[in-house]
Structures are given as structure tokens and as C-alpha cells.
Residue, then its C-alpha position, 0 to 999 in steps of 0.5 A: x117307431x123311432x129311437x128318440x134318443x141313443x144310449x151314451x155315457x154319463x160322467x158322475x163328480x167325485x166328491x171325497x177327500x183322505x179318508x175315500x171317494x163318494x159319488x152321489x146320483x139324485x133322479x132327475x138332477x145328475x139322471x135325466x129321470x126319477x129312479x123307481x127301481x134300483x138292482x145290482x148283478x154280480x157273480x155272473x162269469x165273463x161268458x155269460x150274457x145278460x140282458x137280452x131284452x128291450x123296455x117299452x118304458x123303462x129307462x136305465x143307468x147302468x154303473x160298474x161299481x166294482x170291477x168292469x163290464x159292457x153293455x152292447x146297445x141295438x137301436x134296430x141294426x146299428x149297435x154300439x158298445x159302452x166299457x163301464x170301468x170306473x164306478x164315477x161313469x154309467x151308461x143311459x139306455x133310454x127305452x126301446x133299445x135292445x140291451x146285452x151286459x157281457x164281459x163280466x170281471x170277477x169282481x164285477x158289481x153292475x148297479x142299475x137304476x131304472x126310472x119304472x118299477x118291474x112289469x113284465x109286460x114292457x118287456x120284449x125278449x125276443x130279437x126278432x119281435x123288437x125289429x118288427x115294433x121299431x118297424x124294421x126287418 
């Protein structure tokens, strides 16, 4: 199977003015999808590593609201990493990329929103499985 697409980042308008910033995000206008699922993770140390895991289906914004983290992107041996420092950027991860989260600063809010509701079964959380259904190793 082929990556269609590669993770990149995404740039949100600042609106505001005196009184404070605010950053909107509409599915399927400022994301290229239709958000079903929204989750945060925070409270996690800087050495422990989330994620671990690629989705059949799903299609993800992740943005460091607060604080700051990386993610690390596997398209199937060439992998890249993505600083999310400023709560107005994101990174899309379109499906079938293997995602990590690491790095977490104390006061690290990571919100995610994903273009399908949970299943389970789109999971794959094994490296080695991941390989084989992108047809590599």
C-alpha cells in the first residue's frame, strides 16, 4: 500500500485583538477533513512516548495548545519530526502513517482531532505489522 499523502504543518489565522488571541478550526474548511473525535493528552513526562500506533482510516490535527511537543511520522522507514510550539500550528497525519508524541514540556496540552469516531480495529500497534500492510520489510 502507498502513502498518499505525507504529514505536514498546518498554519491557523490568529484573530483577537487587546483583550487575548483566539484561533478558530472548522472541519472541512481550515482541516482538510470533518472532525468526529476531539481528545487532549496532557500530564505525560517528557520521556514517555505516546502514540505508538498507525490508523487504517483516521485522520488526525494534532496541536500543542499549551506547552510544547514532537511528534515523530513513519511512512514505512523514512520518518520525520514535527515541533509543535505554538498553539496557532498543527500537524496533519493522514492515515496510514505510524505516529510517536514525545518530548512533552510540563505544561504540554496536546489537543487531537480526528476525522473518525474510536474503533479499535483501525488500529495497528505493532511496528513490524505496519511494515508488512505497507508492503515493506
Amino acid at each position: 500500500m502507498d502513502v498518499m499523502q505525507k504529514a505536514k504543518m498546518l498554519a491557523f489565522p490568529q484573530l483577537g485583538d487587546d483583550r487575548g488571541r483566539l484561533v478558530v478550526i472548522e472541519g472541512a474548511q481550515d482541516i482538510s477533513f470533518d472532525i468526529k473525535r476531539v481528545f487532549y493528552i496532557y500530564g505525560s513526562d517528557p520521556d514517555v512516548v505516546r502514540g505508538m500506533h498507525a490508523n487504517r482510516r483516521t485522520e488526525f490535527v494534532l496541536i500543542n495548545v499549551s506547552g510544547t511537543s514532537k511528534v515523530m511520522v513513519d511512512y514505512g522507514g523514512e520518518k520525520e519530526i514535527f515541533h509543535l510550539d505554538r498553539a496557532h500550528t498543527g500537524v496533519y497525519l493522514p492515515k496510514m502513517v505510524w505516529k510517536e508524541m514525545f518530548d512533552f514540556s510540563p505544561d504540554s496540552v496536546l489537543l487531537v482531532l480526528a476525522s473518525e469516531h474510536y474503533d479499535q480495529s483501525e488500529y495497528i500497534s505493532n511496528l513490524q505489522e505496519y511494515y508488512q500492510e505497507m508492503g515493506l520489510k
